[in-house]
LODO-89018 format. One record per residue: residue in one letter; x, z, y of N, C-alpha, C, O in turn. Coordinates in steps of 0.02 Angstrom, whole numbers, plus 50000, padded with zeros to 5 digits. Example, Ala and Ser with C-alpha at 12.3 -4.5 7.8 and 13.67 -1.06 7.14 Angstrom:
BEGIN
A506605039049716506155039049775506605039049835507125042349834
S506425035449888506845035749947506455039450002506705040250057
This chain:
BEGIN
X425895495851370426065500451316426205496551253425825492251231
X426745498151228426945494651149426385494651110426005498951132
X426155491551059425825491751007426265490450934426195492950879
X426745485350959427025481150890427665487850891427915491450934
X427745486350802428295493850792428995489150803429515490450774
X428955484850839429715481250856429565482450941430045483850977
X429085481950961429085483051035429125489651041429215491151100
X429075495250998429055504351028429925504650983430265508651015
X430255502250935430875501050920431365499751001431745503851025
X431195493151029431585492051075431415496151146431825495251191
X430715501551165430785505251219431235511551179431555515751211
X431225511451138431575518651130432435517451129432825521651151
X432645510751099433195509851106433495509551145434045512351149
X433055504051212433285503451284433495511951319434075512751337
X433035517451326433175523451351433675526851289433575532851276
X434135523651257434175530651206434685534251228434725540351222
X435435527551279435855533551285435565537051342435525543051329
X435345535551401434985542351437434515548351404434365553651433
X434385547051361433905553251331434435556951275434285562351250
X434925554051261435225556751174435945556951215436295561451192
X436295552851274437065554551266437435548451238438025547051251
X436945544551190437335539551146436735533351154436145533551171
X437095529251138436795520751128436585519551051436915522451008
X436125515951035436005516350973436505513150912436425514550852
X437055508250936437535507450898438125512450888438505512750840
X438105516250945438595523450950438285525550878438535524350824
X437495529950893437255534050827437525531550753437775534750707
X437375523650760437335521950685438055521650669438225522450610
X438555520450721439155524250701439475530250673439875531050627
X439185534050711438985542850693438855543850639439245547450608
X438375541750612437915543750560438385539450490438435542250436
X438615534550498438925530150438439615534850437439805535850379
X440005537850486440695540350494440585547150468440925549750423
X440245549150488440355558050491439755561150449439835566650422
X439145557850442438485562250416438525565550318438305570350287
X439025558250299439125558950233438405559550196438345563250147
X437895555950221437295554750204437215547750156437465542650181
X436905547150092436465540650093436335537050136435915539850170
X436455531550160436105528450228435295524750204434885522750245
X435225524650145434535522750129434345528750130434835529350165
X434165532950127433915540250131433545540350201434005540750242
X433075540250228432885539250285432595548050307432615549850366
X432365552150257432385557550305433145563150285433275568450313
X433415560750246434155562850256434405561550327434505566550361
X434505556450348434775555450403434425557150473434685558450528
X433735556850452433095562050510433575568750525433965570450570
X433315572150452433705578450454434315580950487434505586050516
X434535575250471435535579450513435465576450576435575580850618
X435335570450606435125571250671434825574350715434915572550773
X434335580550699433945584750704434215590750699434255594450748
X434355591850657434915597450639435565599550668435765604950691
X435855593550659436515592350667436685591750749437135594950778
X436225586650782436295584550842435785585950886435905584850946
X435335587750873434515592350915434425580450934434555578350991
X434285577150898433925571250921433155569650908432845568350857
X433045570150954432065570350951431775563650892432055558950865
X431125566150891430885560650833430895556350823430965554250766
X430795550950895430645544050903431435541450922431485535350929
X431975544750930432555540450927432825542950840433115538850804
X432645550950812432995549850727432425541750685432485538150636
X432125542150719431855536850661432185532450692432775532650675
X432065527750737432275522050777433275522150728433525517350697
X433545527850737434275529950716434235526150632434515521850597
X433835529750630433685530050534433575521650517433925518050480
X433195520450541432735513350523433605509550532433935509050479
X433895507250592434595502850601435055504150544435405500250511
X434945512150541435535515050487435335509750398435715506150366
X434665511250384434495510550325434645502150336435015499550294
X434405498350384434455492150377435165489550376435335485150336
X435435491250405436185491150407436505488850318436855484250297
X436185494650284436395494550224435905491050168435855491750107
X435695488650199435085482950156434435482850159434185477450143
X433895489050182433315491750169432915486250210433145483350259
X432415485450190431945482250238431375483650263431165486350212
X430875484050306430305487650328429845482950266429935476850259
X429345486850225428895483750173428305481950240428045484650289
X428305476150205427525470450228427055477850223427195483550204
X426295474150256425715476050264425145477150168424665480350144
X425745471050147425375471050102425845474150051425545476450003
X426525474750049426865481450019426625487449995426665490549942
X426315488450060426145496850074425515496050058425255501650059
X425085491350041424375490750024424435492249957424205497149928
X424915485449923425105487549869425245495649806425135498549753
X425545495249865425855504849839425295509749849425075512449798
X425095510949895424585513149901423795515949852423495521349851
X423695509249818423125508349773423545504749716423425499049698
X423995508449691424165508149613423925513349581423815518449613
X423795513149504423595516449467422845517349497422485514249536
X422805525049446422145527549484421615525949533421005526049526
X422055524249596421765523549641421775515249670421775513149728
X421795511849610421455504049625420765501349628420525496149651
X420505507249594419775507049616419665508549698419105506949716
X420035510849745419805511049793419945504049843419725502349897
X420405501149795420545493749840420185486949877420335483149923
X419695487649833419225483849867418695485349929418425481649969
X418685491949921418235495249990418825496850025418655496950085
X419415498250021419965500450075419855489650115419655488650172
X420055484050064420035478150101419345476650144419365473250196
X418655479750116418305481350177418155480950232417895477450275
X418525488050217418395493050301419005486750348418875483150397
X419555487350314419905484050365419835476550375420095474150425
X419515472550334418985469550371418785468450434418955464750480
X418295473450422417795473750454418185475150535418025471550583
X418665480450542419095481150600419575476050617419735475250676
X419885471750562419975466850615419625461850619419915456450612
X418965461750631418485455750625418145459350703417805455550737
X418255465850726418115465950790418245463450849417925464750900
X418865458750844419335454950892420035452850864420345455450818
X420195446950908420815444550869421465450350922422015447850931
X421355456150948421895459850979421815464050907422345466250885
X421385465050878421515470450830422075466250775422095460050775
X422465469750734423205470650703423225477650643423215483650656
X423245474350575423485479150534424165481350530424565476850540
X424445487450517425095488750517425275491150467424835491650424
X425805493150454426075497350396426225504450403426545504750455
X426175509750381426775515450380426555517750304426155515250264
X427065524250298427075526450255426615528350198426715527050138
X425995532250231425405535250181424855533250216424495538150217
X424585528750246424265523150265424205517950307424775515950318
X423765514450341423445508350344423425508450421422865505950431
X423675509750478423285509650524423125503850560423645500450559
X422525499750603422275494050631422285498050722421995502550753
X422645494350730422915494650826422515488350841422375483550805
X422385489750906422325488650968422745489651025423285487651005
X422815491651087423035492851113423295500151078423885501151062
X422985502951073423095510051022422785508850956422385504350942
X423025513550917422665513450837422105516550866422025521450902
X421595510850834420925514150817420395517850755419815519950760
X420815517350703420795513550639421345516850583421895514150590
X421335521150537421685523450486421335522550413420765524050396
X421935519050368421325519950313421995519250255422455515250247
X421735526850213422195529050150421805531650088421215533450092
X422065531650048421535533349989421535541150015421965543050054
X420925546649987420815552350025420795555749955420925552949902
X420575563449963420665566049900420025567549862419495568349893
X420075567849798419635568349728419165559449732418595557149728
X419635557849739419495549049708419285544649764419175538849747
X419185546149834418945544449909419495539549943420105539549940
X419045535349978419295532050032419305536050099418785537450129
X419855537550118419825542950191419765536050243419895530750214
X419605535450305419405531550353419525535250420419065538850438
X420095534950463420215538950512420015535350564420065529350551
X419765536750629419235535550662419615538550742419795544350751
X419665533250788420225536850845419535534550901419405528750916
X419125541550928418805542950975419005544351055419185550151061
X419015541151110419335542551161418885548251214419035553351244
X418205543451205417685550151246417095546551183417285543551132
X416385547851202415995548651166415835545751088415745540051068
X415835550751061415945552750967414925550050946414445553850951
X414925541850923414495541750869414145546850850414405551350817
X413565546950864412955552150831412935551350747412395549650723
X413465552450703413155551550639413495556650592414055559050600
X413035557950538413185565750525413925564550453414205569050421
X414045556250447414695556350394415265558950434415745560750399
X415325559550486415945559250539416005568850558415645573250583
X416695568150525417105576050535417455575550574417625569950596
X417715581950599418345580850630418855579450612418835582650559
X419405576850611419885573650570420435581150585420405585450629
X420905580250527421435585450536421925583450511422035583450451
X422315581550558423135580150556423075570950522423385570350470
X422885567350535422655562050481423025554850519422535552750550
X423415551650529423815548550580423505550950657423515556650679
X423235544550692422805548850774422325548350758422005545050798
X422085549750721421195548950708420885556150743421205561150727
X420415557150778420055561850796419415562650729419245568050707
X419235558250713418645561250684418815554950596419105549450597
X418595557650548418535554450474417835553150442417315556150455
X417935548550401417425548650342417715546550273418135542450256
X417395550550243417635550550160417235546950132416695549750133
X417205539550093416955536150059416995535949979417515537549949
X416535534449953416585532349864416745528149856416685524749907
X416945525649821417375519549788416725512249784416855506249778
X416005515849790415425512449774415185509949845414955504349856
X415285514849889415055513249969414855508949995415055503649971
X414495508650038414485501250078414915498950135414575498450186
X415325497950141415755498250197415325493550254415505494150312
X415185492350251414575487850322414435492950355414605493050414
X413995499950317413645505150348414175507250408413955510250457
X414985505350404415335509750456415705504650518416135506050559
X415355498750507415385495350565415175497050652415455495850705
X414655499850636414375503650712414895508450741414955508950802
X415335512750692415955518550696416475515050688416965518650695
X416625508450674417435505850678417305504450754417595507750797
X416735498350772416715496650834416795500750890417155499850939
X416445505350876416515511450929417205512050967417425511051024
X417435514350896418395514350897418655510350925418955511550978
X418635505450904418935497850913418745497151000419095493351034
X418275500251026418195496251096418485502051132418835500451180
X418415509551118418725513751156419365515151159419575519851193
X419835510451118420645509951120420775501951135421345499751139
């Protein structure tokens, strides 16, 4: 199973014209000729592929990402999106966000920080591991459970939060050590 976002890039590319009709240099043809879109616009071009052409999620992004690069864009580093992330306000949460993730990839050298958009996630074979600033001044900590869920009463169910099954909301003051027993958990059941 892919882990790296260049190895789930090239399974989706490899199947795209059997699943879509088109090859992925066909699309980015498409989309530069006819969409009359921004090509840096990345859910502009989601959109009308979707819209326009019924193309499922994992080939409009895969579409989007060639399109935008095409025209200069580049995927932001790990530490980009760290960056962005904990500006302003929420730079107080930066030092317990470097932490936690830490502490997860200090569980094994298979564990891997990544990038996306509105946070942090640490893979394994699967993400085990989410971590974004959370709301009213919190470190959110998403937590990917496969079968048995840690006996401890910080741990919710997570809702909608990358794959995290279950969360914890931290203070900016926290101890991030205390959630070593609940990264590991994670970390060994993915």
């Amino acid at each position: 199973m892919p882990n790296e976002p260049a190895d789930m890039m090239d399974a989706v590319t490899a199947s795209m014209r059997e699943r879509t009709g088109r090859t992925l240099p066909e699309w980015v043809a498409l989309v530069e000729s006819e969409s009359g879109i921004d090509p840096l616009d990345q859910n502009a071009v989601r959109t009308w592929l979707r819209d326009v052409h019924d193309v499922k999620q994992n080939s409009q992004w895969a579409i989007a990402f060639e399109v935008a690069g095409r025209a200069g864009w580049v995927m932001p580093t790990v530490d980009d999106q760290v960056e962005r992330l904990y500006a302003g306000p929420k730079a107080v949460l930066r030092p317990l966000h470097d932490r936690v993730v830490a502490i997860a990839l200090g569980c094994g050298d298979d564990a891997e920080a990544q990038s996306r958009g509105s946070y942090v996630p640490i893979v394994r074979h699967r993400q085990f591991l989410a971590v974004a600033p959370g709301p009213r001044g919190t470190l959110r900590v998403g937590l990917r459970y496969r079968y048995d869920v840690p006996d401890d009463e910080r741990l919710e169910p997570a809702k909608g939060f990358a794959q995290a099954t279950h969360w914890v909301h931290l203070a900016p003051d926290a101890d991030a050590a205390s959630l070593e027993p609940l990264i590991r958990a994670a970390y060994e059941q993915n």
